[in-house]
Phi, psi and omega in degrees: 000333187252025183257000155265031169252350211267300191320291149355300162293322157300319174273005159302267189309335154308313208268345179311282177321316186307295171289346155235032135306306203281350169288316203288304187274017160270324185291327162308000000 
């Protein structure tokens, strides 16, 4: 049942990572 929501969900937690890659690394 929950596997056409898991893609979504990756690219959601990809799109996270990204963005606080990019905090972390504007603070530097």
């Amino acid at each position: 049942m929950l596997l056409p929501l898991i893609p979504p969900v990756v690219i959601v937690l990809a799109m996270q990572r990204a963005f606080v890659r990019g905090l972390v690394d504007s603070e530097k």
